[in-house]
C-alpha positions as CSV (number, residue, x, y, z in Angstrom):
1,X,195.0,160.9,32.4
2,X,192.0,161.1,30.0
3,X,190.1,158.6,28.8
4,X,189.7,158.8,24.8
5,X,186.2,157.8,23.5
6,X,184.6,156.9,20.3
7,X,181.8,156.9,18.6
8,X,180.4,153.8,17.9
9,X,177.6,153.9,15.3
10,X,174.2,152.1,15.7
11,X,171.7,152.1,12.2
12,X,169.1,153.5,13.8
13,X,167.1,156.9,13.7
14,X,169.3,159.6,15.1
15,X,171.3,157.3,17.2
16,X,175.2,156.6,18.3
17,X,176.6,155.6,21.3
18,X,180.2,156.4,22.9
19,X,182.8,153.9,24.0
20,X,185.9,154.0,25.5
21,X,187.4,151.5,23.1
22,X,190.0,152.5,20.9
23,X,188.6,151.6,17.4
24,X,185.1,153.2,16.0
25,X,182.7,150.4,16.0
26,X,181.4,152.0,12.7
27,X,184.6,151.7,11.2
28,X,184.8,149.8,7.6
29,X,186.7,147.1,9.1
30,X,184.2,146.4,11.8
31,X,181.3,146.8,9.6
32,X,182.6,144.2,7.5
33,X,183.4,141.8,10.4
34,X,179.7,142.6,11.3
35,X,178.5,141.6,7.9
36,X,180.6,138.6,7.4
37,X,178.9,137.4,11.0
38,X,175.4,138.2,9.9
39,X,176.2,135.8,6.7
40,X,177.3,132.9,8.8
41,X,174.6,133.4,11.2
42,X,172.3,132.6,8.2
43,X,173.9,129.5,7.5
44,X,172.4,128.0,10.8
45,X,169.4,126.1,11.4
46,X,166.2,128.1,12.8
47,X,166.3,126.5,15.9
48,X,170.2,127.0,16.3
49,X,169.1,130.7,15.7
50,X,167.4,131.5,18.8
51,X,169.9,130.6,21.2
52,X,172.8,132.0,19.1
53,X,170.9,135.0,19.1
54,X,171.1,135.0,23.3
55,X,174.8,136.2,22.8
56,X,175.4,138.0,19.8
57,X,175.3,141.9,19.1
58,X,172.1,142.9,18.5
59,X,173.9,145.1,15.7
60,X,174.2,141.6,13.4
61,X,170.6,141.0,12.7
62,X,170.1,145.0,11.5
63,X,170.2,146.3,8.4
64,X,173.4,144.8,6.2
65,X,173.8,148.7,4.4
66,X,176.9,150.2,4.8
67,X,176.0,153.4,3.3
68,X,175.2,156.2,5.7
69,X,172.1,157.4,4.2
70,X,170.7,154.2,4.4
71,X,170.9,154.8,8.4
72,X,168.3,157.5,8.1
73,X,165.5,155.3,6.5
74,X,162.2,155.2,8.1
75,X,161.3,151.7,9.2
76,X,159.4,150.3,12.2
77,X,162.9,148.9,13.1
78,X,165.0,151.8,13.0
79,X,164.3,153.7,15.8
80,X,166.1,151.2,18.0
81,X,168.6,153.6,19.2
82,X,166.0,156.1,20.1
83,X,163.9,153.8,21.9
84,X,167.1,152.4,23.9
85,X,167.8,155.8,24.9
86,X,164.0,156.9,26.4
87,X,164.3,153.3,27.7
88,X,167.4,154.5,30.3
89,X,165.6,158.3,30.2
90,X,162.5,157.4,31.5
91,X,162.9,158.0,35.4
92,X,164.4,161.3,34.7
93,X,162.6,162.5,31.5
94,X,159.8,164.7,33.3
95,X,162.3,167.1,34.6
96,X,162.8,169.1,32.1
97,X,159.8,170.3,32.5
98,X,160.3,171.6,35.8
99,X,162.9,174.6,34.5
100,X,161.8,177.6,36.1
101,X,161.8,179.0,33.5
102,X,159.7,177.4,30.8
103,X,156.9,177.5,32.7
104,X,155.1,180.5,31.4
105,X,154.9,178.1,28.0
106,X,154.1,175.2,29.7
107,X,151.3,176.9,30.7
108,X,150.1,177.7,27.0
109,X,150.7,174.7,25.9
110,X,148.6,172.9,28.7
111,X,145.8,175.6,28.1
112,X,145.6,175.6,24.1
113,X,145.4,171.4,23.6
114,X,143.0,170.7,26.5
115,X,140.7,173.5,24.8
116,X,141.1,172.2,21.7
117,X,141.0,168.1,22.6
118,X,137.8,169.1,24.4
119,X,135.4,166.3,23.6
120,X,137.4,164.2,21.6
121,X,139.0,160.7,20.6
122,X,142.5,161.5,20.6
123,X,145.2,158.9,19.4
124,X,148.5,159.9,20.8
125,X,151.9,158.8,19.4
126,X,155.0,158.3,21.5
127,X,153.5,159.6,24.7
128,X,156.6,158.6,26.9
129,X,156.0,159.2,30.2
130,X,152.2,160.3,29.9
131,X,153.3,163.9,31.2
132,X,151.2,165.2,28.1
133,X,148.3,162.3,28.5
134,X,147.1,163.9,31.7
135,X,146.8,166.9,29.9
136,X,144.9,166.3,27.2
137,X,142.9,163.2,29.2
138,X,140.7,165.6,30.9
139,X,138.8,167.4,28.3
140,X,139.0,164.4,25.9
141,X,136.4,161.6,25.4
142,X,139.2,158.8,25.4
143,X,142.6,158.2,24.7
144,X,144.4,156.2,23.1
145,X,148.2,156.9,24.3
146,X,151.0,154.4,22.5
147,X,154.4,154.2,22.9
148,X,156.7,151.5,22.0
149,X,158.8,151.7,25.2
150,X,157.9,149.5,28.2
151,X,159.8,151.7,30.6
152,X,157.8,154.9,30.1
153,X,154.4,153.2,29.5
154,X,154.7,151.5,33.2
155,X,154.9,155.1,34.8
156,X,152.4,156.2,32.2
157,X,150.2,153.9,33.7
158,X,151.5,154.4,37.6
159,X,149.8,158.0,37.3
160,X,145.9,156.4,38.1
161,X,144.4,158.3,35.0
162,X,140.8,157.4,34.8
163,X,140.8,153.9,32.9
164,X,137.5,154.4,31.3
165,X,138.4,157.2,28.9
166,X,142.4,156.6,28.8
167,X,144.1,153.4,27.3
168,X,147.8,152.9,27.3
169,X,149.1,150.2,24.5
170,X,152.9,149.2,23.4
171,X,152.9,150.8,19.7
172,X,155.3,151.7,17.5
173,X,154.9,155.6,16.1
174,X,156.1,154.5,12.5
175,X,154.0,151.2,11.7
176,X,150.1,152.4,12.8
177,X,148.4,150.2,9.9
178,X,146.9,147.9,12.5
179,X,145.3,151.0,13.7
180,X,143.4,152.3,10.6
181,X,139.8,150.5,12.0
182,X,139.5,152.4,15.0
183,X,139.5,156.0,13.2
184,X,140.2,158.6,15.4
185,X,139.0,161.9,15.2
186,X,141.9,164.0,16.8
187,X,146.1,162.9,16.9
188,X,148.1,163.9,19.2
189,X,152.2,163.9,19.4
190,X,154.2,166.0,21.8
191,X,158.3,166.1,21.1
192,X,158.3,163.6,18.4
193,X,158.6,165.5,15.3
194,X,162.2,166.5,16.2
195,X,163.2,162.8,16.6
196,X,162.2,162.4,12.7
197,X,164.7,162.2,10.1
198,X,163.8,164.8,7.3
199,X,163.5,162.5,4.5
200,X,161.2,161.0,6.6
201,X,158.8,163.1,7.8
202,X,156.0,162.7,5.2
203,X,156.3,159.0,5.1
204,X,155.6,159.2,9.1
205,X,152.9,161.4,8.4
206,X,151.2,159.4,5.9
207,X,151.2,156.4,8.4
208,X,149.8,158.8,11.2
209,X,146.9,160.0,9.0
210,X,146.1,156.7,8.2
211,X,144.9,155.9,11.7
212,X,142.8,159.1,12.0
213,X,139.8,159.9,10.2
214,X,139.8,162.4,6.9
215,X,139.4,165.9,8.5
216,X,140.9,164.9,11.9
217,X,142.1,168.0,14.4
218,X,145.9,167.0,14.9
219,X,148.6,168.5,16.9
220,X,152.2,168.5,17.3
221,X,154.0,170.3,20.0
222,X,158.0,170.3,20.0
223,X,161.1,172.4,21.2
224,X,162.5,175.5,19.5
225,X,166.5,175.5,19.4
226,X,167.3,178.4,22.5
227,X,170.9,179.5,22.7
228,X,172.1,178.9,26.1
229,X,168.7,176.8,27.3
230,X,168.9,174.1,24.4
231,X,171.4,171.2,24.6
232,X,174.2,172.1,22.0
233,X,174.2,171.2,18.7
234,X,177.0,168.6,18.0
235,X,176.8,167.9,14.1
236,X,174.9,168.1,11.2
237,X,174.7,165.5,8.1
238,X,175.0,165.8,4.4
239,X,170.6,166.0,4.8
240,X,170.4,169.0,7.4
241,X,169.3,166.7,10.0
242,X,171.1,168.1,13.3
243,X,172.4,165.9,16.4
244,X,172.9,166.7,20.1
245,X,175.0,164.7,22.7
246,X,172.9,164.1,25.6
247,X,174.2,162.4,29.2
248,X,172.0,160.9,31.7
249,X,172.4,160.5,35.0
250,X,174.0,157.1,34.6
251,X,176.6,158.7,32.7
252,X,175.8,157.2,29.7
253,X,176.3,159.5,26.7
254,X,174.1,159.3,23.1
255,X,174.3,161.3,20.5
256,X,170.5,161.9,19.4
257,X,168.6,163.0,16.5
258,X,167.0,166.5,17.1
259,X,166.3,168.8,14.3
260,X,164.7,172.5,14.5
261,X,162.4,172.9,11.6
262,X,161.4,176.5,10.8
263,X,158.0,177.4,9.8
264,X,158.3,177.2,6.2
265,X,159.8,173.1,6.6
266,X,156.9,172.3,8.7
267,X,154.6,173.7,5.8
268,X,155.9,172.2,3.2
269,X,156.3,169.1,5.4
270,X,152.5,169.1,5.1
271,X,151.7,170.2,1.6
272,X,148.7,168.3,0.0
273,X,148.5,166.6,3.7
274,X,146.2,169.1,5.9
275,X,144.1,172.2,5.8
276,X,144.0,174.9,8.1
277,X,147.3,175.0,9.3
278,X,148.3,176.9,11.9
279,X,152.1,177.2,13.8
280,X,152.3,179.0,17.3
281,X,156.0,180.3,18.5
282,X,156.8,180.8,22.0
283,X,159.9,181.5,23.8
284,X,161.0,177.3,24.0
285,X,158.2,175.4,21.9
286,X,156.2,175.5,18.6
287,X,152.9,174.0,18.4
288,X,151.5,172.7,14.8
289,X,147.8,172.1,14.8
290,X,145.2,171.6,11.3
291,X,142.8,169.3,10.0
292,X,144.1,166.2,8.0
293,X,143.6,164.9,4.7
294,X,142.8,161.3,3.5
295,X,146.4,159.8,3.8
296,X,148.5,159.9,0.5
């Protein structure tokens, strides 16, 4: 006998997890049992608070919205489903790039941003595993590689890169203001793009910039959508952003954000943003490269 699942539906970038219970989480009923909750748990003292908040969804102290669009909004909070998911990835996450074959683009990719890193101080965003740190750590000067995932940044760090140029530091890809001292010259992001919401793409970019200096070399690898290679797409929202379900090897099933953009979207993406732009197309990947603006 099968087992009938649901979706249950988490306000965060791109994410939703399944259950086996028999009502939607994300149901109006349940979101208003959620928000009733979240007004009594206000009506505690602090103190109270802290240990109330030991064993209580972690769904009641997000945001109150019930409107669907408001899932999609950029925040440094919202990517919570995102980050849970690379969280239970990370053991597994470097082999897809093992796939037979993909390797002839691996190969470019590896070749085109250690020649064009060469010699400088690269902040990278969302660096996961560090798969792509090694790369571009051994024609850089240094290296600044952030993620805001404990799980990926200890084997990012397990890998013995050469400490003196290569720094790894718990940071959150969407909230870099903290950052805007240090003034890189050269920003680096390898299959993040995707994970972006549409509508908040140049918001993301904005905060990226700001963290770089004005005429900073910055580069974006990401997947192209491959009929038969790529993980189905499962749905599409009212905005164009697309999802895919994904299983690891837990058997734990998300649905994730993971949009495609053509040329002419990551273009526009950048209007008034950067100068020489440039877009590469292989067979699985795209790669983005140009010089950035001051931040808007």
């Amino acid at each position: 006998m099968r087992q009938s699942v649901t979706i249950r539906r988490n306000r965060t970038v791109g994410m939703r997890f399944i259950s086996s219970r028999g009502v939607e989480a994300g149901s109006l009923r349940e979101m208003t049992a959620f928000r009733l909750s979240r007004d009594l748990f206000s009506l505690f003292r602090p103190d109270s608070r802290i240990i109330l908040r030991a064993f209580l969804p972690t769904s009641w102290f997000g945001s109150s919205s019930t409107d669907p669009k408001e899932a999609n909004r950029m925040s440094p909070e919202s990517n919570q489903g995102l980050v849970e998911y690379y969280a239970r990835r990370a053991a597994e996450y470097e082999t897809i790039f093992s796939r037979p074959e993909r390797q002839e683009d691996l190969g470019i990719l590896r070749g085109w941003i250690g020649d064009a890193f060469s010699g400088m101080n690269i902040l990278e965003i969302a660096c996961g595993t560090g798969y792509w740190t090694e790369v571009i750590s051994r024609t850089a000067k240094s290296v600044l590689a952030t993620d805001v995932n404990e799980e990926t940044l200890a084997i990012a760090r397990s890998k013995g890169m050469n400490s003196a140029k290569v720094r790894f530091q718990k940071e959150n890809a969407l909230s870099l203001l903290h950052l805007v001292n240090q003034r890189f010259n050269a920003g680096f992001a390898g299959f993040w793009w995707s994970h972006l919401p549409m509508r908040g793409v140049r918001d993301f970019l904005n905060g990226f910039h700001s963290a770089l200096q004005p005429g900073a070399l910055v580069c974006f690898i990401d997947n192209r959508f491959v009929e038969g290679s790529s993980t189905p797409i499962s749905r599409r929202d009212s905005e164009g952003n697309t999802f895919q379900m994904r299983r690891l090897s837990d058997g734990s099933v998300h649905e994730v954000l993971k949009n495609f953009p053509d040329e002419g979207r990551l273009r526009s993406s950048l209007s008034g943003l950067a100068t020489e732009l440039e877009v590469r197309w292989l067979r699985y990947y795209w790669l983005l490269s140009y010089r950035a603006c001051d931040a808007a």
